[in-house]
C-alpha positions in Angstrom: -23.9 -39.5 34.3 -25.6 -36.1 33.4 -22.4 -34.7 34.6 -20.3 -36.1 32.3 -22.8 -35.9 29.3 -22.5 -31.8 29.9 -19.0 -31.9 30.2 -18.8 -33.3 26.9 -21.3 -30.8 25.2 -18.7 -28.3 26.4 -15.8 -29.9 25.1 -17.6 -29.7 21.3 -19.1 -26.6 21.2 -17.3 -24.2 18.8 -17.1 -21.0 21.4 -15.8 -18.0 19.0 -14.0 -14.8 19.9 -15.8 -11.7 20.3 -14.5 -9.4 17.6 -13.7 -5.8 18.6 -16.9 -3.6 17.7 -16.4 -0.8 15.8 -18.1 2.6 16.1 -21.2 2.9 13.0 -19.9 6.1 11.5 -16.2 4.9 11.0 -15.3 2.8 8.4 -11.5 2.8 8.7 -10.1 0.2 10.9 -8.9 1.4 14.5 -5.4 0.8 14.1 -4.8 2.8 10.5 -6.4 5.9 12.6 -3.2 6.5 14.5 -1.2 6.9 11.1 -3.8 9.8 10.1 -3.8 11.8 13.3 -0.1 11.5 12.7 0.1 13.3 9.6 -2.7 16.0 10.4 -0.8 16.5 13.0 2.3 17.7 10.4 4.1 14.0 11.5 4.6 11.5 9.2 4.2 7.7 8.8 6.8 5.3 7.8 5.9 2.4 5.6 8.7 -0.6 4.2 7.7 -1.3 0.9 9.6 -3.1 -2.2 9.1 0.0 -5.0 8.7 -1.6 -8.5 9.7 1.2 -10.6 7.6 4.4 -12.8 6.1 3.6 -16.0 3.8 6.3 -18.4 0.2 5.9 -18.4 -2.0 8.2 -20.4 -4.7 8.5 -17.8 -4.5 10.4 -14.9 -7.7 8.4 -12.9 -8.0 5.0 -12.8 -8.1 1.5 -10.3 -7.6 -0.1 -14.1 -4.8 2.2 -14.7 -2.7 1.2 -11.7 -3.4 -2.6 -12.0 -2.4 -2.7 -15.7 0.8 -0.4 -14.5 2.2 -3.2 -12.3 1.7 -5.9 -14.2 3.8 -4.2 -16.5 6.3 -3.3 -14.3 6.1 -6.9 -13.2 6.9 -8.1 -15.9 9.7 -6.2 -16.4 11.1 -7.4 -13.6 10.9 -11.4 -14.2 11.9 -11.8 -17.9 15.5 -11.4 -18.3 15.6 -11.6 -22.2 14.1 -8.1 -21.6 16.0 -5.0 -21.9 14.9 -2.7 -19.5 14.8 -5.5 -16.5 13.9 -3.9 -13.3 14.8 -5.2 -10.1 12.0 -4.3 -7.2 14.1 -2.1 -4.7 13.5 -2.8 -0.8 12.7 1.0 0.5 11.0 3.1 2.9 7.8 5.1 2.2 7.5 8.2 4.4 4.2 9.6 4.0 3.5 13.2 5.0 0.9 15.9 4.8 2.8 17.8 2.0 5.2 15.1 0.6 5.5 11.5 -0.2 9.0 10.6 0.0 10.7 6.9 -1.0 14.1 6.5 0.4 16.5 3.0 -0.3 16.4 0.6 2.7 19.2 0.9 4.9 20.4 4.1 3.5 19.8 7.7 3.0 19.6 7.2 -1.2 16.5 9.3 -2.2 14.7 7.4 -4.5 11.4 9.8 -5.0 9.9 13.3 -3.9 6.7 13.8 -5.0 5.0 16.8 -3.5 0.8 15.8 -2.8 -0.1 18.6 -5.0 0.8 16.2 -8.4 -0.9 13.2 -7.3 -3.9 13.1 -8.7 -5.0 9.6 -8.0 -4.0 6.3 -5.6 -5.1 2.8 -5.1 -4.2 -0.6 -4.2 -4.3 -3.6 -6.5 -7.6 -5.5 -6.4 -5.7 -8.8 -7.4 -2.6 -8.5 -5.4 -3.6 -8.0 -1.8 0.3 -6.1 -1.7 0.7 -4.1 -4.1 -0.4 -0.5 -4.7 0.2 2.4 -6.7 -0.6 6.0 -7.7 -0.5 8.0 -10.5 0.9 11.6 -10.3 2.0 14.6 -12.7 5.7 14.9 -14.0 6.6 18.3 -13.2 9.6 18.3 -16.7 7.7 16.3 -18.8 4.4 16.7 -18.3 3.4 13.3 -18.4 0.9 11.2 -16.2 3.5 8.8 -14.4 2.1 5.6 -12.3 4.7 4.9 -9.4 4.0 1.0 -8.2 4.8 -0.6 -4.8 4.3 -3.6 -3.0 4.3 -3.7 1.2 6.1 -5.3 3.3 5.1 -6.8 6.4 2.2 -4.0 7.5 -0.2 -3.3 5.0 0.3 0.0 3.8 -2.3 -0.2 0.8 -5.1 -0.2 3.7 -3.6 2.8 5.4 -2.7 4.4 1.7 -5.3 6.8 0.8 
């Protein structure tokens, strides 16, 4: 009977899975460090993202900045009595160690080439886990323009510096 009762114990105990241990001193997950010895190593990443579209801010620094940037964009996008309605464009975000570059899905379209030099600041979207941004100089204009994304699939916002 005692052999039973213990096979039962075993049957109800919540057993959980180990959880890969990181090393102390790093505090970027494992798998995003393969997209940054790629682009030290003059390489660069490839992200699919859904770009949102460029709007003025009047800040150059700012988590705030970015957030308030695409809801704007946002809500571009979903009101159609609106004027300047957006549609978010599927594209492909190639990171590198001297550009960022955003071509159109499926086809060689540039849609942005933004050398790192005029970025002055990036960040993901504390209240949509998807969507990030950053905010970089306009080389005509010079104005403080906030470029917004949101990823697809992979989450590029992690990886995003």
């Amino acid at each position: 009977m005692s052999l039973t009762l213990s096979s039962i114990r075993r049957t109800l105990t919540f057993r959980r899975k180990r959880r890969p241990v990181q090393p102390i001193g790093d505090e970027k997950p494992l798998e995003y460090k393969q997209d940054e010895d790629q682009i030290r190593a003059n390489q660069t990443c490839q992200f699919k993202v859904k770009y949102l579209g460029s709007i003025e801010v009047f800040e150059s620094r700012g988590v705030e900045k970015i957030e308030q940037a695409i809801l704007a964009l946002h809500k571009q996008r979903k009101f159609p009595h609106n004027l300047l309605k957006r549609k978010s464009r599927p594209a492909v975000l190639v990171v590198g160690g001297t550009s960022l570059k955003v071509y159109q899905h499926g086809g060689h379209n540039i849609l942005l080439d933004q050398t790192i030099d005029k970025v002055s600041f990036c960040a993901p979207d504390r209240k949509n886990d998807r969507g990030f941004g950053y905010i970089c100089r306009d080389g005509v204009a010079q104005k403080w323009i906030c470029h917004a994304f949101l990823s697809i699939g992979d989450q590029v916002n992690v990886s995003f510096p």
